[in-house]
Backbone as a printed PyTorch tensor [residue, N CA C, xyz], in Angstrom:
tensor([[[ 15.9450,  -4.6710,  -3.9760],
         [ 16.5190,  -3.6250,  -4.8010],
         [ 15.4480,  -2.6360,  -5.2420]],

        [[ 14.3170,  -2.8020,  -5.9780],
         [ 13.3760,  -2.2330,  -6.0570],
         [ 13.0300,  -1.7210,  -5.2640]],

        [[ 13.0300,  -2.1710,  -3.4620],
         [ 12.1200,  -0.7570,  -2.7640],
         [ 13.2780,  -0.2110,  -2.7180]],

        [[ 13.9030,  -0.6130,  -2.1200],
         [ 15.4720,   0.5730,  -1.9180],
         [ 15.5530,   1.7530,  -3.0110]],

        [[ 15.3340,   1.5960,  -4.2660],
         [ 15.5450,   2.4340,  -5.5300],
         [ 14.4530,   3.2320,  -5.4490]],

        [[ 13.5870,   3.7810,  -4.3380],
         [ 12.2160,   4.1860,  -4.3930],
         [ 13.2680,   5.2440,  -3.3360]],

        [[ 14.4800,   5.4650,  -2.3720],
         [ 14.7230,   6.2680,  -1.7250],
         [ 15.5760,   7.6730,  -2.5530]],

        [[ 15.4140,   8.5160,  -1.7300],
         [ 15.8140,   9.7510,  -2.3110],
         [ 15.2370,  10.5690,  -3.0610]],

        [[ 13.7610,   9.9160,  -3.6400],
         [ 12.7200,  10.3440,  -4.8270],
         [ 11.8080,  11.0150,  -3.7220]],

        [[ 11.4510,  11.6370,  -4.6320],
         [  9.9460,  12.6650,  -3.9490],
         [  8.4210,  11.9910,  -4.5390]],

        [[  8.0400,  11.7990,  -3.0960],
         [  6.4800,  11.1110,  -3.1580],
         [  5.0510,  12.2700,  -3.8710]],

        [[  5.0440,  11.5030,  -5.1130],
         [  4.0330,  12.4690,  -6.0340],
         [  2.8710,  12.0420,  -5.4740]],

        [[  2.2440,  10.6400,  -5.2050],
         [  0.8260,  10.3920,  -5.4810],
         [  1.2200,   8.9070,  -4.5680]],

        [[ -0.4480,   9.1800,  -3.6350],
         [ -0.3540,   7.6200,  -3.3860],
         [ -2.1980,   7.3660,  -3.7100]],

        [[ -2.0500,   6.2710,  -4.3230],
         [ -3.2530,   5.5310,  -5.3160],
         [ -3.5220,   4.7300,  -4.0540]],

        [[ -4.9340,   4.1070,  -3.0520],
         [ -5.1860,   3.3450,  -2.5240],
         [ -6.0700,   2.2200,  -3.2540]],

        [[ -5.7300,   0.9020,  -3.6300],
         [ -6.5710,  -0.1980,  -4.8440],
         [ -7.5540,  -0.7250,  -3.5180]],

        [[ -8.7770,  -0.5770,  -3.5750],
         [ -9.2370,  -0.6690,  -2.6600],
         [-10.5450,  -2.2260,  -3.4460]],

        [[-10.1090,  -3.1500,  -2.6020],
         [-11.1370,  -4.4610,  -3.5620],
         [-12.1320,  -4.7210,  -2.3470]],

        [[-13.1200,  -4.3520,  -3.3720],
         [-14.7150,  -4.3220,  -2.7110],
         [-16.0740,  -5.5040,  -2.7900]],

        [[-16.1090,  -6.1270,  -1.6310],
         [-17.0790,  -7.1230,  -2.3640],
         [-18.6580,  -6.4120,  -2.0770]],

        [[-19.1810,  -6.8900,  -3.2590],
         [-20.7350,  -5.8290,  -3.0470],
         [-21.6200,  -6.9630,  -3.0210]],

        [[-21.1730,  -8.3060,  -2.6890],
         [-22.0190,  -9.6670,  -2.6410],
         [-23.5380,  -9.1850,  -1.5930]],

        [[-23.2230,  -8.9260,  -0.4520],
         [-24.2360,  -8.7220,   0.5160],
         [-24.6430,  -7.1190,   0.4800]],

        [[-25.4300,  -6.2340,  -0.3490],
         [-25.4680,  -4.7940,  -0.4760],
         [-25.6040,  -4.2240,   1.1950]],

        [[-26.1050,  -4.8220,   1.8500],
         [-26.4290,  -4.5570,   3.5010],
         [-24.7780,  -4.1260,   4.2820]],

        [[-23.9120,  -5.3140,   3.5100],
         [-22.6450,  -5.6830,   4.5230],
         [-21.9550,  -5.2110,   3.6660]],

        [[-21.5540,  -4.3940,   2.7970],
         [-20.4040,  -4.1950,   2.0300],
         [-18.6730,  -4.0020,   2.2130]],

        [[-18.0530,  -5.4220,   2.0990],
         [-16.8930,  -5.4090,   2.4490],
         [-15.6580,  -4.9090,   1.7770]],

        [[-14.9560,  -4.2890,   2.1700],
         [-13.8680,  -3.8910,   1.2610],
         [-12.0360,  -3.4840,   1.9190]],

        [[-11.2390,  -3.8760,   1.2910],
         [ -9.9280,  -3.7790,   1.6910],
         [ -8.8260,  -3.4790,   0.7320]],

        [[ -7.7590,  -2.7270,   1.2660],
         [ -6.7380,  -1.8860,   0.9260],
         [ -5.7850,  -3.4090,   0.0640]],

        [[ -6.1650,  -3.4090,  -1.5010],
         [ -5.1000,  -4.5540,  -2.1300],
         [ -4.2850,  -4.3330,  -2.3900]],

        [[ -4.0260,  -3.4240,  -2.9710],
         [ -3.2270,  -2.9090,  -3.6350],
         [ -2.7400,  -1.3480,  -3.2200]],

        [[ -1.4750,  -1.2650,  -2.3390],
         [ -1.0750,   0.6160,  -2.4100],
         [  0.0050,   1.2740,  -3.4410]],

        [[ -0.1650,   1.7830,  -4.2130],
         [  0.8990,   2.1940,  -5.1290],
         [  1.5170,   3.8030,  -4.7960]],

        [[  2.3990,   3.8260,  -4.7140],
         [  3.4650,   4.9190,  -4.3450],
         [  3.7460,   5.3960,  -5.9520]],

        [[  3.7570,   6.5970,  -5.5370],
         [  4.0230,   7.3090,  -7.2690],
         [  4.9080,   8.1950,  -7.0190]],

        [[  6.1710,   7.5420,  -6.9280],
         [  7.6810,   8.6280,  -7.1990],
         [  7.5740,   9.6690,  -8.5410]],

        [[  6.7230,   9.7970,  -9.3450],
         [  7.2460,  10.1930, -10.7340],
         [  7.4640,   9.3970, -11.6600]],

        [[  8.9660,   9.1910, -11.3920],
         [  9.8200,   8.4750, -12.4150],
         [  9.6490,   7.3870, -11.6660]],

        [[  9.2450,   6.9240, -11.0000],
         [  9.2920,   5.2430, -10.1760],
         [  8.5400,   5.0020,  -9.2240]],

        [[  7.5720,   3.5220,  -9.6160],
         [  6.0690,   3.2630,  -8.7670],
         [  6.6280,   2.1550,  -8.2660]],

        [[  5.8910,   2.0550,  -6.9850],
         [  6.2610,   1.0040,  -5.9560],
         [  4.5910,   0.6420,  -6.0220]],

        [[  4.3910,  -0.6420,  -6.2540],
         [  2.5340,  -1.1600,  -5.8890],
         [  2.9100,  -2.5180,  -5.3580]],

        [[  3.0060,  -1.9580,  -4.0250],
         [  2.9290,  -2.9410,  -2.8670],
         [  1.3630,  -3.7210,  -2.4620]],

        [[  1.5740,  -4.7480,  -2.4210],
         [  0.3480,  -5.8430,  -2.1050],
         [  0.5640,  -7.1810,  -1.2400]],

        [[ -0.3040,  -7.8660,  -0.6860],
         [ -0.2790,  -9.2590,  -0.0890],
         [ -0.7430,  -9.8920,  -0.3140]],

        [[  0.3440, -11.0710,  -0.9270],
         [ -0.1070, -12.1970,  -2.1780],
         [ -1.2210, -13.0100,  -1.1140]],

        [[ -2.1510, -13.3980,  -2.1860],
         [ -2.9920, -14.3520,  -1.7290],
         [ -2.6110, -15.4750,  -0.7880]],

        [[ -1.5940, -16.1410,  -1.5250],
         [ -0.9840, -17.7250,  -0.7280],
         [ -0.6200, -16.9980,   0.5690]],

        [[  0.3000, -15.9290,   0.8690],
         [  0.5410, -15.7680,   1.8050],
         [  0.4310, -14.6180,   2.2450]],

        [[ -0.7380, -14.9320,   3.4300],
         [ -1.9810, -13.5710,   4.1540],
         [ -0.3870, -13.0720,   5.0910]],

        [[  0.5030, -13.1620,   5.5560],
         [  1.5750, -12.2130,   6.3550],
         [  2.6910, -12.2400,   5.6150]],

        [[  2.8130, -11.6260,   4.0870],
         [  4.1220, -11.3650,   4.0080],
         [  3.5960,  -9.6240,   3.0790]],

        [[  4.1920,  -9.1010,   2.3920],
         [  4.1300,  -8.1030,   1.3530],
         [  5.1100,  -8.3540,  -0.1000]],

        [[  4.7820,  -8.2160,  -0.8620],
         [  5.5350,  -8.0620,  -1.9870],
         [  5.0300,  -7.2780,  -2.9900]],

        [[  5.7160,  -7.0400,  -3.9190],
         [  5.3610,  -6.0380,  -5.1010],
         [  4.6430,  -6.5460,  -6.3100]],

        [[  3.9090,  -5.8780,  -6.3870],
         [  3.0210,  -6.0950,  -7.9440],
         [  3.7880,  -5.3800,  -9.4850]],

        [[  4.7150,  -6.3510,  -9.8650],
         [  4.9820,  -5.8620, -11.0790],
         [  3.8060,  -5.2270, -12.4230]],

        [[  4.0450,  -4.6900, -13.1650],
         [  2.6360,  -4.1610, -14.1630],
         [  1.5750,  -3.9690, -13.7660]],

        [[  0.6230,  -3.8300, -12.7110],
         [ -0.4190,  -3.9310, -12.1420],
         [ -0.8140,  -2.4560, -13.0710]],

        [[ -2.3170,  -2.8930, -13.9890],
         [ -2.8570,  -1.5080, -14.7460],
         [ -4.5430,  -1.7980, -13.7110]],

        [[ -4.7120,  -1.1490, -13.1310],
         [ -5.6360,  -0.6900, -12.6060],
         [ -7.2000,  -1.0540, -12.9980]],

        [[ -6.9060,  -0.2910, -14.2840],
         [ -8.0990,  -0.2770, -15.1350],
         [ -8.4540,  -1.6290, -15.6780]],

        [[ -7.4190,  -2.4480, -16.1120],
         [ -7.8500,  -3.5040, -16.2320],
         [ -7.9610,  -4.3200, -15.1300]],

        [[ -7.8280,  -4.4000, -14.1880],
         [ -7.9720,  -5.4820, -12.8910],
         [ -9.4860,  -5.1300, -12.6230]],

        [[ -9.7820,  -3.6110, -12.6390],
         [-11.0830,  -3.5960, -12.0370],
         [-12.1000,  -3.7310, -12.9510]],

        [[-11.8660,  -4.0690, -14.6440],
         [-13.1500,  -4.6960, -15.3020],
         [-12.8970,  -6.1530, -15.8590]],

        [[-11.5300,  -6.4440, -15.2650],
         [-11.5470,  -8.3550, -15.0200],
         [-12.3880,  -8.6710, -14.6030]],

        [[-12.0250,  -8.0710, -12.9560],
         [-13.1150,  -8.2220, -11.4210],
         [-14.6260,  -7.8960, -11.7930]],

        [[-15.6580,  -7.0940, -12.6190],
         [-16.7440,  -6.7780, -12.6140],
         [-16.7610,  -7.6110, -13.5820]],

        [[-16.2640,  -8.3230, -14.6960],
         [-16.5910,  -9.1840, -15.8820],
         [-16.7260, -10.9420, -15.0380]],

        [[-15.9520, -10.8700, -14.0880],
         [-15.7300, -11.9570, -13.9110],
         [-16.6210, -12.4940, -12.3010]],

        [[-16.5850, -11.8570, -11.7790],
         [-17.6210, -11.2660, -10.5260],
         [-19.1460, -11.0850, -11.0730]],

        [[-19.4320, -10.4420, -11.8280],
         [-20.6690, -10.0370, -12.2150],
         [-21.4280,  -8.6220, -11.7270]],

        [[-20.0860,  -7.7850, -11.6500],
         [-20.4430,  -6.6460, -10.8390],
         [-20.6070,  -6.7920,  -9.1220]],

        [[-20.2380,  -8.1580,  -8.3700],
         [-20.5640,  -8.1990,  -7.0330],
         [-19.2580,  -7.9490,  -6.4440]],

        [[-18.2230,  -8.1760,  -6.8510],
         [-16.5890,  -7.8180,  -6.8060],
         [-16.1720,  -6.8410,  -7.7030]],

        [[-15.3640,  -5.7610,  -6.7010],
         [-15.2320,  -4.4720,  -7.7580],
         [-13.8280,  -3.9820,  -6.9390]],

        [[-12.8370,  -3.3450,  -7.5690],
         [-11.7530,  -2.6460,  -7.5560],
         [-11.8890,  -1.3460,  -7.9890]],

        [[-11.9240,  -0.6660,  -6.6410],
         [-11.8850,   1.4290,  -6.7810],
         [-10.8450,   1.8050,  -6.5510]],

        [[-10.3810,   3.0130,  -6.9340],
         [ -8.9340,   3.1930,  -7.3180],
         [ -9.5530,   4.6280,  -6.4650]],

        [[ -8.6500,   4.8010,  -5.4980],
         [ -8.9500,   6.5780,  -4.6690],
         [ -7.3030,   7.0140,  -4.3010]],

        [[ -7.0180,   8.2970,  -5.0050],
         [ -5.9020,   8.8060,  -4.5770],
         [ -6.2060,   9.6660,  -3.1440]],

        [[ -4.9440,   9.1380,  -2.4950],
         [ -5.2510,   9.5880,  -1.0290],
         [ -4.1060,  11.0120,  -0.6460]],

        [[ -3.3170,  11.3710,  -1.7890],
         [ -2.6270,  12.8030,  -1.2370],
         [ -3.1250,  13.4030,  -0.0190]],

        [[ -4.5370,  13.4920,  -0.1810],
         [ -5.1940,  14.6020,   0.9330],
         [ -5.5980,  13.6970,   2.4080]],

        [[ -5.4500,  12.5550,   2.3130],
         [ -5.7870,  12.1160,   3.4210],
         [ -4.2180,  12.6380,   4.7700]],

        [[ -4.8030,  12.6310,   6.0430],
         [ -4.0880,  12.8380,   6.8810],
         [ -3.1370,  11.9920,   6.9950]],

        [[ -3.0360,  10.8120,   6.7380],
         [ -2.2020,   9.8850,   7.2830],
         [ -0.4990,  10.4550,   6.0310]],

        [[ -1.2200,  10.3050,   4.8150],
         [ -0.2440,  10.6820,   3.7810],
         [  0.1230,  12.1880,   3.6590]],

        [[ -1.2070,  13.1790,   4.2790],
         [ -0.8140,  14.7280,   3.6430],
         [  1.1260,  15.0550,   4.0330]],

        [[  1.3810,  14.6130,   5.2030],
         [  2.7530,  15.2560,   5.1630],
         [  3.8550,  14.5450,   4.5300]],

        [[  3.6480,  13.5330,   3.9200],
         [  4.5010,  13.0260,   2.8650],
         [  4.8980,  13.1800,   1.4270]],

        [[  3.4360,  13.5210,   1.4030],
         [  3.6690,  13.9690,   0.0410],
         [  3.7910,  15.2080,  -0.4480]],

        [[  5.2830,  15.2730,  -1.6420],
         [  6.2460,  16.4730,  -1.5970],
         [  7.2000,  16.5710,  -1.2430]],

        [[  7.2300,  15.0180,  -0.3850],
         [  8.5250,  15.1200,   0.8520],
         [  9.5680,  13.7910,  -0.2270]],

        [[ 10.8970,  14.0370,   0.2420],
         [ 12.1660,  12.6810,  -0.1060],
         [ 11.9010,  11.6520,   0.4060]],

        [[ 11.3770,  10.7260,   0.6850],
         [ 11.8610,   9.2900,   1.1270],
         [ 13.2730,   8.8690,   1.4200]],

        [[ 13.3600,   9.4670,   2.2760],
         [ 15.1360,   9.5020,   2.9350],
         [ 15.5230,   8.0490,   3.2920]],

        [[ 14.3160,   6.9050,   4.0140],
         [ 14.7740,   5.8640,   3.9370],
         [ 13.5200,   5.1690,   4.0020]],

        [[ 14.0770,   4.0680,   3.2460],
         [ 12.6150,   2.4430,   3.2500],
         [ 13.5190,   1.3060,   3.4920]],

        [[ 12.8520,   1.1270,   4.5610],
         [ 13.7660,  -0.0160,   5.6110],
         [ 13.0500,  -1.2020,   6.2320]],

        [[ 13.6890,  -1.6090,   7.6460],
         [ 13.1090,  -2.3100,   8.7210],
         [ 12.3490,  -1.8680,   9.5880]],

        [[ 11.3550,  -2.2670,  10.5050],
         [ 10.7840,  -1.6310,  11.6030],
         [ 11.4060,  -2.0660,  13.0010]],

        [[ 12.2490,  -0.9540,  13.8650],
         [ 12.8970,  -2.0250,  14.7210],
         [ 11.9260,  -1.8280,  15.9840]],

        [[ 11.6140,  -3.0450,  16.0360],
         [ 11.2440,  -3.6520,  17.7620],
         [ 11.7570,  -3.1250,  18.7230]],

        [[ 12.7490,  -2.8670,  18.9710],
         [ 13.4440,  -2.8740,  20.7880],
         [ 14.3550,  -4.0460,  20.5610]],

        [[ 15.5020,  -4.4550,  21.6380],
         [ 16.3880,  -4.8460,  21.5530],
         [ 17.1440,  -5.6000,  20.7740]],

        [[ 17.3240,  -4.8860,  19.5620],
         [ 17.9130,  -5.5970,  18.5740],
         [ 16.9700,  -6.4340,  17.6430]],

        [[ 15.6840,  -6.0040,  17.8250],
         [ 14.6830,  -7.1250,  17.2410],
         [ 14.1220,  -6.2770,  16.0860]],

        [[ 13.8140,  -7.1540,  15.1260],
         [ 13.7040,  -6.3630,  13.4480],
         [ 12.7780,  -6.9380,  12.9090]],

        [[ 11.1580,  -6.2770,  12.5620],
         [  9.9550,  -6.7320,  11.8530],
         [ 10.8760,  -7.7160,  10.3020]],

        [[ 10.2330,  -8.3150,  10.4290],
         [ 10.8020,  -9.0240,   8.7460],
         [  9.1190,  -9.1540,   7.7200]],

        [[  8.2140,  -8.3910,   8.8940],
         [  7.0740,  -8.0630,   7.7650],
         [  6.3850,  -7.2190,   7.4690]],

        [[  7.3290,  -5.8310,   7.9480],
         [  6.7960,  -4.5380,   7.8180],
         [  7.8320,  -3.6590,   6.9840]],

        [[  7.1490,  -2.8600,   6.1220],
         [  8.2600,  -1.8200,   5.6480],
         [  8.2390,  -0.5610,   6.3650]],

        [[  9.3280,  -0.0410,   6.5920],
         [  9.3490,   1.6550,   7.2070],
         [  9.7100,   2.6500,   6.2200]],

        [[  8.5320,   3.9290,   5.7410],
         [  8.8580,   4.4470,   5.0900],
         [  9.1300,   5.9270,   5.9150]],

        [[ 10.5260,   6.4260,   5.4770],
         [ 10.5580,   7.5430,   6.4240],
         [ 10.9600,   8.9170,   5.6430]],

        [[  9.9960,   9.6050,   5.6150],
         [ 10.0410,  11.0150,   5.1390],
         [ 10.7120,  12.4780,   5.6780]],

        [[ 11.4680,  11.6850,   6.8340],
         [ 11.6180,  13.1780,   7.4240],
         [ 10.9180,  13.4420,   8.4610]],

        [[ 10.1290,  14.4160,   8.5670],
         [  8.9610,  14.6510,   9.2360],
         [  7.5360,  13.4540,   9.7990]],

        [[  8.0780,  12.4990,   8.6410],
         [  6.8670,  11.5660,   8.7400],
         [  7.2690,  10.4420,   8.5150]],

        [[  7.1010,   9.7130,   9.6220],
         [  7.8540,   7.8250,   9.2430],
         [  6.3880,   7.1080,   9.1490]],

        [[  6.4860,   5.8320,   8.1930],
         [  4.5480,   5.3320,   8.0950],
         [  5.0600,   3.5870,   7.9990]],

        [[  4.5710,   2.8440,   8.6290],
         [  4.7660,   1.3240,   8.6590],
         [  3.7940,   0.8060,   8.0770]],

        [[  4.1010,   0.0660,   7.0700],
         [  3.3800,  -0.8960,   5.6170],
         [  3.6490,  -2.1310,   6.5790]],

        [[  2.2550,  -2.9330,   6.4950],
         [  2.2690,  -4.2280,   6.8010],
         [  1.3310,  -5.0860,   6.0390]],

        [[  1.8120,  -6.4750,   6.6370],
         [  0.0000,  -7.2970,   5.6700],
         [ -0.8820,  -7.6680,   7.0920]],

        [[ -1.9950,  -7.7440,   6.5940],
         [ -3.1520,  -7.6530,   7.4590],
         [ -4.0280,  -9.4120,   6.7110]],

        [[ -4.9060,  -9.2420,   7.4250],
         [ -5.8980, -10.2410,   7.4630],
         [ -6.5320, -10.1230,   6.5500]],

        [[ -6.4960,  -8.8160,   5.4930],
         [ -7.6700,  -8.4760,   4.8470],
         [ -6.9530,  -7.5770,   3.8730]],

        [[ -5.1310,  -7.6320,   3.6790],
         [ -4.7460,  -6.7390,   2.6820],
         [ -3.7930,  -5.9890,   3.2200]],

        [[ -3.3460,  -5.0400,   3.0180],
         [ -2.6870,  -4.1200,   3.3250],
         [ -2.9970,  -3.0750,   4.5300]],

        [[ -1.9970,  -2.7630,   5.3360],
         [ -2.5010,  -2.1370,   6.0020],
         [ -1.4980,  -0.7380,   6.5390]],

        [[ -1.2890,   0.2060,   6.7720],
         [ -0.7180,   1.4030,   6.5750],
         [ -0.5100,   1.9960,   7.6740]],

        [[  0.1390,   2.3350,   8.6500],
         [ -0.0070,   2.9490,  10.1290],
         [  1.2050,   4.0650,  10.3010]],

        [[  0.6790,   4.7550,  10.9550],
         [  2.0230,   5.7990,  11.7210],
         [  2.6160,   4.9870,  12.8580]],

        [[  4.0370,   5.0300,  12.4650],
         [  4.9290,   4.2420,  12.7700],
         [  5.6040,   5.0250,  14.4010]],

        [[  4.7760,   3.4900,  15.5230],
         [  5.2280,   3.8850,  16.3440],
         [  6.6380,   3.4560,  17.3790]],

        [[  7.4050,   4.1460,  17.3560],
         [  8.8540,   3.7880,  17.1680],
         [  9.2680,   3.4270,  19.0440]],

        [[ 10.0400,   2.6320,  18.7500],
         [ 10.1330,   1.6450,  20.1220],
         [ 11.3630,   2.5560,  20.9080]]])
């Protein structure tokens, strides 16, 4: 019900929660945890729960600001959460501004239906949300 209630709204802002480990300064690893969609009046902050590395679900209350000085209090500054709005990136520029006409399934080919991807489709611009090995992961949705 919640993503569904995210259609018909116009995409203001997308926030990328990006969790960074700074353990090895040489190797610095980091991945997409958290993506939050900013309708305005209604945020979608899609994530992939720990227990389970292939599914997606939503982060109810997620405040930003506090996750990322949990993570440096509790880490010791070697684990850190950066917050980068991506409007201007290419992947998002033509979405945002645009309706979210539909958030759905991703279909496969013959009758076959992702059950772990979301399709967000703008019109002009359809984008497939999945979980990854390492978090979230975001692609232009290539349609079968």
């Amino acid at each position: 019900k919640k993503l569904k209630a995210a259609e018909n709204h116009v995409l203001r802002n997308v926030i990328y929660h990006n969790w960074i480990n700074k353990t090895n300064p040489g190797e610095q690893f980091e991945f997409l945890e958290k993506l939050e969609l900013d309708f305005g009046d209604y945020k979608l902050v899609i994530t992939v729960p720990e227990a389970m590395e292939d599914a997606l679900t939503l982060a109810d209350d997620f405040d930003a600001e506090k996750a990322h000085l949990i993570l440096l209090h509790q880490f010791g500054g070697k684990i850190d959460l950066r917050s980068d709005n991506m409007n201007t990136n290419v992947l998002w520029e033509h979405a945002i501004g645009h309706k979210l006409s539909t958030l759905g399934v991703v279909h496969q080919g013959d009758n076959v239906y992702s059950n772990k991807s979301i399709m967000l489709d703008f019109g002009t611009e359809k984008l497939e949300i999945r979980p990854g090995m390492d978090g979230v992961i975001v692609e232009p949705l290539d349609e079968v």
